[in-house]
C-alpha positions as CSV (number, residue, x, y, z in Angstrom):
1,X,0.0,0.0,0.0
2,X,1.0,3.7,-0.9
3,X,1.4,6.1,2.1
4,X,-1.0,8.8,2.3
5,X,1.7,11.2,1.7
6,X,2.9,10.2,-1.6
7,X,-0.5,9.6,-2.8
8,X,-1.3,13.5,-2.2
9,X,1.7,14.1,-4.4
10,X,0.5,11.4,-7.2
11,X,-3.1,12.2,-6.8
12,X,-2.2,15.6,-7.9
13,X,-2.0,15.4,-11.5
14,X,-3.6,12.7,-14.4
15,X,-5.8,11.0,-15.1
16,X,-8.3,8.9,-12.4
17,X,-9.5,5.9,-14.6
18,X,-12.8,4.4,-12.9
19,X,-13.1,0.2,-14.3
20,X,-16.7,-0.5,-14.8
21,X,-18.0,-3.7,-13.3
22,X,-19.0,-6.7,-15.7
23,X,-22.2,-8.5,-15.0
24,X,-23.4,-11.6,-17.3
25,X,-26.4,-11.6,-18.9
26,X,-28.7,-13.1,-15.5
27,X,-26.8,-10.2,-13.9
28,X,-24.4,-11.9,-11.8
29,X,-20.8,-10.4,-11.1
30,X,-18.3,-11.5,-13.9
31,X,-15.0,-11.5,-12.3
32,X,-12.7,-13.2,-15.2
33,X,-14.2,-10.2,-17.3
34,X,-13.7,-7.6,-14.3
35,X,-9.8,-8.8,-14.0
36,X,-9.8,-8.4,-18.4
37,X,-10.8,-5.0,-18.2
38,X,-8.5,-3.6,-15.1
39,X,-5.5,-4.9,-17.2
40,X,-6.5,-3.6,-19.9
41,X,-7.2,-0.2,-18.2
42,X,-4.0,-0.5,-16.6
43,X,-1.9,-0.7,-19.3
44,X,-2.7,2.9,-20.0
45,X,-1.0,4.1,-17.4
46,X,-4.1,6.0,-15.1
47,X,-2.7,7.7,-11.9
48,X,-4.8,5.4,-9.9
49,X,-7.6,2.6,-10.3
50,X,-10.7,3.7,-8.5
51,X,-12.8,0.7,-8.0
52,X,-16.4,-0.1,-7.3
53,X,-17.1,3.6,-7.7
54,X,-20.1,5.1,-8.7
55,X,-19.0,4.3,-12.9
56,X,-18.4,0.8,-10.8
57,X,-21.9,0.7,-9.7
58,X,-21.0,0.5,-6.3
59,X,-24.9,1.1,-5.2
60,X,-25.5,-2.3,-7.2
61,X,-22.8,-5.1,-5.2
62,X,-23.1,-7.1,-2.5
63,X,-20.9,-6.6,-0.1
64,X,-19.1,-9.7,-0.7
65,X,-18.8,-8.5,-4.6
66,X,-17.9,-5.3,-3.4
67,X,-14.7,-6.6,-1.7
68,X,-14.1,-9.2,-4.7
69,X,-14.0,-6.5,-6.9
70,X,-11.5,-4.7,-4.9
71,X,-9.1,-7.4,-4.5
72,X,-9.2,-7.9,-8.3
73,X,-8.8,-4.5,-8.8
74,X,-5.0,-5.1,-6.5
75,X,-4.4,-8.4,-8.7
76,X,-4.8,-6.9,-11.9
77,X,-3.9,-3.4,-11.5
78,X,0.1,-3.4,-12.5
79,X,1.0,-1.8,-9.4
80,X,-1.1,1.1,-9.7
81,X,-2.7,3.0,-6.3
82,X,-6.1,1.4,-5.9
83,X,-8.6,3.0,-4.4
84,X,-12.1,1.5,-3.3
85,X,-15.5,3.1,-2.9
86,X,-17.2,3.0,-0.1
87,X,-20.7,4.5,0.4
88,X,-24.4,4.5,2.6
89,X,-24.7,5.6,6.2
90,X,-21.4,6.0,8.3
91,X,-21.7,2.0,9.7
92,X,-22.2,0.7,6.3
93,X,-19.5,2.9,4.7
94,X,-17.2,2.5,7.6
95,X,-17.2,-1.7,6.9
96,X,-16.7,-1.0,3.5
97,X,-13.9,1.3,3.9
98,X,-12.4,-1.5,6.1
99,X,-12.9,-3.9,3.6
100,X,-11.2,-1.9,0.9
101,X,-8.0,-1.7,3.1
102,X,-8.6,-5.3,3.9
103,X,-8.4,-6.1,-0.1
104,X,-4.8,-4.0,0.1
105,X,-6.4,-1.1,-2.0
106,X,-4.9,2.2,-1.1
107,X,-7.2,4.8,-0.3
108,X,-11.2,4.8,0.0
109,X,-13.7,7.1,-2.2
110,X,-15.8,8.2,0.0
111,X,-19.2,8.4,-2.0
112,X,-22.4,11.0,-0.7
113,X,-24.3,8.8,2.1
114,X,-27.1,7.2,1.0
115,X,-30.6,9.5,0.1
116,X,-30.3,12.2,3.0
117,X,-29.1,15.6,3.4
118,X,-27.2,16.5,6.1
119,X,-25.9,19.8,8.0
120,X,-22.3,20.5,7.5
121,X,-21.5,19.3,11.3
122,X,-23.3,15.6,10.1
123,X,-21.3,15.6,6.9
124,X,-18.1,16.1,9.2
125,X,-19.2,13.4,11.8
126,X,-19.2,10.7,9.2
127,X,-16.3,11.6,6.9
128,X,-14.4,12.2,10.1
129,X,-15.8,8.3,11.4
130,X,-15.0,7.0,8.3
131,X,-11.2,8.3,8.2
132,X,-10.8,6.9,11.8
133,X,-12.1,3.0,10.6
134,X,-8.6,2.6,8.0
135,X,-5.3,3.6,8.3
136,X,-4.8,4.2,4.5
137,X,-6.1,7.5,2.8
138,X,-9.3,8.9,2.4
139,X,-10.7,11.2,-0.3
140,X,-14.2,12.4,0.0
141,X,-16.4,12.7,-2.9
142,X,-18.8,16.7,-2.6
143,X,-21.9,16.4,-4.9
144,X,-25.7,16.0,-4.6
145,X,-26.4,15.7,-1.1
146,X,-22.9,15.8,0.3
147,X,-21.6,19.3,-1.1
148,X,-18.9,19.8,1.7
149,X,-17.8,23.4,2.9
150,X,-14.4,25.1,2.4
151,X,-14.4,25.1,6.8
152,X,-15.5,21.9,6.8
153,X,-12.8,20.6,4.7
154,X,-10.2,22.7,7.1
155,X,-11.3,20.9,10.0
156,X,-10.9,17.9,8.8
157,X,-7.9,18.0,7.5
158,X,-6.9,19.5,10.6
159,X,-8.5,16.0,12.1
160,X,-7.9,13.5,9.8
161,X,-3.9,12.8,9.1
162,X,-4.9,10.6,6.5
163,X,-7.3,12.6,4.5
164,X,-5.4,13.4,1.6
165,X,-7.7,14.9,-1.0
166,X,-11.5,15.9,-2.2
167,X,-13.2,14.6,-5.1
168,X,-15.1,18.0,-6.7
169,X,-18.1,16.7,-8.1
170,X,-20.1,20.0,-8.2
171,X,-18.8,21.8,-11.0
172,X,-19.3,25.2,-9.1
173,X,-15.9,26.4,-10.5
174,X,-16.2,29.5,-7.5
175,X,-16.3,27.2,-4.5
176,X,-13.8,25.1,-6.2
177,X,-11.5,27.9,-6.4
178,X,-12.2,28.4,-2.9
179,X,-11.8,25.3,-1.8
180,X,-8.4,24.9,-3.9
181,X,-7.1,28.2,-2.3
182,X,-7.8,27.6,1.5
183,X,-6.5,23.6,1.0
184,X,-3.4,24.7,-0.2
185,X,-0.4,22.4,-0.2
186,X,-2.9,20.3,2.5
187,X,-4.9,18.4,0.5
188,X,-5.3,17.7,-3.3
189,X,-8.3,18.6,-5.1
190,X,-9.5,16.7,-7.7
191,X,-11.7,17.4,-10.8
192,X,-14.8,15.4,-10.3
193,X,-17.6,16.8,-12.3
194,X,-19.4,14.4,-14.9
195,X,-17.5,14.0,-17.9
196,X,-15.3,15.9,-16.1
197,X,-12.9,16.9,-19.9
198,X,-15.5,19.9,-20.2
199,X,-14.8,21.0,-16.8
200,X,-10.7,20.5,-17.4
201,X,-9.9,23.8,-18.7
202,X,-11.2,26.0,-16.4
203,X,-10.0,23.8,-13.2
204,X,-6.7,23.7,-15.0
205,X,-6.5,28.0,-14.0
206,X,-7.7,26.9,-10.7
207,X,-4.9,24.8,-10.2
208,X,-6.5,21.6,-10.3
209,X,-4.6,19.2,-12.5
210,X,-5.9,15.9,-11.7
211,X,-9.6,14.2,-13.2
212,X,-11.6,11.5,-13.3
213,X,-12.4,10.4,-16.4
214,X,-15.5,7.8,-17.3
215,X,-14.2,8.0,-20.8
216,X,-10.6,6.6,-20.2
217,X,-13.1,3.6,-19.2
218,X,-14.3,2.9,-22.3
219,X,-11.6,4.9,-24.9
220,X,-8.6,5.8,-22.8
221,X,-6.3,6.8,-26.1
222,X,-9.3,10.0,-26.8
223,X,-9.1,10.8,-23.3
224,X,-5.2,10.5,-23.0
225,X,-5.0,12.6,-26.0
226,X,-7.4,15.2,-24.3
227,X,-5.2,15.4,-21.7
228,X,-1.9,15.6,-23.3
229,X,-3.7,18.7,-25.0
230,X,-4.8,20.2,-21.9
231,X,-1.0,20.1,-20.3
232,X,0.2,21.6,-23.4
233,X,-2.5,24.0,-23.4
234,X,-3.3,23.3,-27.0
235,X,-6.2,25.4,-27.0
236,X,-7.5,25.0,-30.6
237,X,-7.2,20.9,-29.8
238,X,-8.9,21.1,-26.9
239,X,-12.5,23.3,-28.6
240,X,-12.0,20.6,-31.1
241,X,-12.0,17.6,-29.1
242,X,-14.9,19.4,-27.1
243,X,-17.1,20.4,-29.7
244,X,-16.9,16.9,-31.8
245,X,-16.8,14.3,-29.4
246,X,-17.4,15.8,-25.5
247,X,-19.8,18.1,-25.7
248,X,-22.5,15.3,-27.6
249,X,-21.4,12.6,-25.6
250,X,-22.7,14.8,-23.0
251,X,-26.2,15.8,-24.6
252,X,-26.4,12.3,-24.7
253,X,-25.7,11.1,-20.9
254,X,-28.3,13.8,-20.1
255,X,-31.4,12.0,-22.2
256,X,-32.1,10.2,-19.1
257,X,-31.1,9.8,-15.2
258,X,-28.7,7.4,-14.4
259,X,-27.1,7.7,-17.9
260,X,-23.7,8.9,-16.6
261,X,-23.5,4.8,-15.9
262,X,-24.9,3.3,-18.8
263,X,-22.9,5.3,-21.0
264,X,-19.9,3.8,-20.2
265,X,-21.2,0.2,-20.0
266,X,-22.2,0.6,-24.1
267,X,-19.4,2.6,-24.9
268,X,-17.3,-0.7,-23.8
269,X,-19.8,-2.6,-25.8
270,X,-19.3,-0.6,-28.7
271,X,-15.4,-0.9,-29.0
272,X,-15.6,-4.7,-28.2
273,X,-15.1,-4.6,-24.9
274,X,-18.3,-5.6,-23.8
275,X,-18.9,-5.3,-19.9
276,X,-22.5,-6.8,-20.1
277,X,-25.5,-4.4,-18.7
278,X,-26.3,-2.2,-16.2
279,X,-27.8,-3.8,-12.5
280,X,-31.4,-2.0,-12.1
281,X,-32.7,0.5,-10.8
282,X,-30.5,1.7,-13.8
283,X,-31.4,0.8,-17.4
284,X,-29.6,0.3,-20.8
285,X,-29.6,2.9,-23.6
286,X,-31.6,1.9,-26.4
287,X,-30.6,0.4,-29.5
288,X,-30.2,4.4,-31.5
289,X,-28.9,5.4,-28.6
290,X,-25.8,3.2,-28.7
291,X,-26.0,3.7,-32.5
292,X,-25.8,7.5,-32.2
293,X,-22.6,6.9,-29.3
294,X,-20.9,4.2,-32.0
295,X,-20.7,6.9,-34.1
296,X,-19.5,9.4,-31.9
297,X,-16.5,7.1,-30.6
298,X,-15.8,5.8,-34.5
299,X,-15.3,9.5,-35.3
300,X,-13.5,10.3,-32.5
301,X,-11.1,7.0,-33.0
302,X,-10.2,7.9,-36.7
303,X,-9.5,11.8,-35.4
304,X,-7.5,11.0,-33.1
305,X,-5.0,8.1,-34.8
């Protein structure tokens, strides 16, 4: 395992790459497939696997696939960091930040807790219970219901040793900045708005050089490329790359709730890397839909060559 320290220094710029999780056809866990796709993902050279995530359909396991997936995640991951989601109320997330560490994953994604909203002092309780069940590094996910403070952050990084970074999932580029500024050399901050790539520039002049990216999941040589742009600051690449391939993959994940997911499940399909279907509550896209995002990624695969 990676100490928390010199995760906050790797955390702090690349690419996050987050493996989907393969289910057969009767919906059961397909772990030969799983270990397929993080080698494959792998060999691309993320700055850290981030298993059973939210592209990982954490709400979906079991708690024993939950762990399984993890420890594949460690087999098959070349060395890379791992980290592991964990999610719910502060017990349930607690035993599954445990298991995470237990699976000899590095760090823990700690996803919004399950359906309520909380008041900042809540929000702190739990990520603060949550950092005190591991001994490896924490980084807690702000979005929806869990949209977490600039002071709240402070206190607990002032509490936590071992928290090391946030996940932004808000997009609000002026509490980002804030949050980036009063963090300082503290804690990494991390791009985490969906499809995060249309987001990249403008946290790039925050400071914040690290994303995660659902489409390294699925087509990790366009998103590579993306970034390679955005380091060199490339600007006429980067309007390019947004306006052909991110910006209507994006009208496209918006057609319907839950697409975010499902996207990246048929974008796998559709470069023959099929990871089966999505667990309900979430569904499929439909048969034009994947037709309209085969086109898209064919496009974008003959650009970018």
């Amino acid at each position: 395992m990676t100490s928390p320290e010199l995760l906050r220094r790797r955390f702090g710029r690349g690419i996050m790459a987050f493996p989907a999780t393969p289910f057969g056809a009767d919906g059961r866990l397909d772990l030969n497939g799983y270990e397929r796709h993080v080698a494959f993902l792998a060999g691309h050279e993320p700055i850290a696997l981030v298993a059973a995530g939210g592209a990982g359909e954490i709400f979906s396991l079991t708690l024993a696939e939950h762990e399984s997936v993890i420890r594949a995640t460690v087999a098959c991951g070349a060395g890379l960091p791992v980290v592991g989601g964990a999610a719910y109320g502060t017990a349930m997330a607690c035993e599954m930040a445990r298991a995470v560490e237990r699976a000899g994953a590095d760090a823990v994604l700690l996803l919004p807790p399950y359906l309520v909203r909380s008041e900042q002092e809540g929000l702190r309780r739990h990520i603060r219970a949550v950092c005190a069940s591991v001994s490896i590094a924490v980084i807690p996910y702000s979005r929806d219901n869990a949209v977490i403070a600039a002071d709240t952050l402070l206190q607990l990084a002032e509490d936590c040793p071992n928290l090391v970074a946030l996940k932004d999932g808000t997009g609000n580029l002026a509490a980002a900045e804030r949050l980036a500024r009063r963090a300082g050399e503290r804690l990494v901050i991390i791009n985490g708005a969906p499809t995060a790539e249309v987001f990249a520039p403008r946290y790039r002049e925050l400071g914040v050089h690290s994303y995660s990216s659902a489409v390294f999941t699925f087509l990790p040589s366009v998103a590579k490329s993306f970034f390679a742009a955005l380091e060199a600051q490339r600007r006429t690449v980067l309007e390019e790359m947004l306006t052909r391939f991110y910006d209507p993959l994006v009208k496209l994940r918006d057609r319907k709730h839950g697409y975010a997911v499902s996207i990246v499940k048929a974008g796998l399909r559709v470069t023959g890397r099929d990871a089966g279907p999505v667990r309900p509550p979430l569904i499929d896209l439909d048969a034009e839909e994947e037709r309209r995002l085969a086109t898209l990624i064919q496009e974008a695969a003959e650009w970018n060559r």
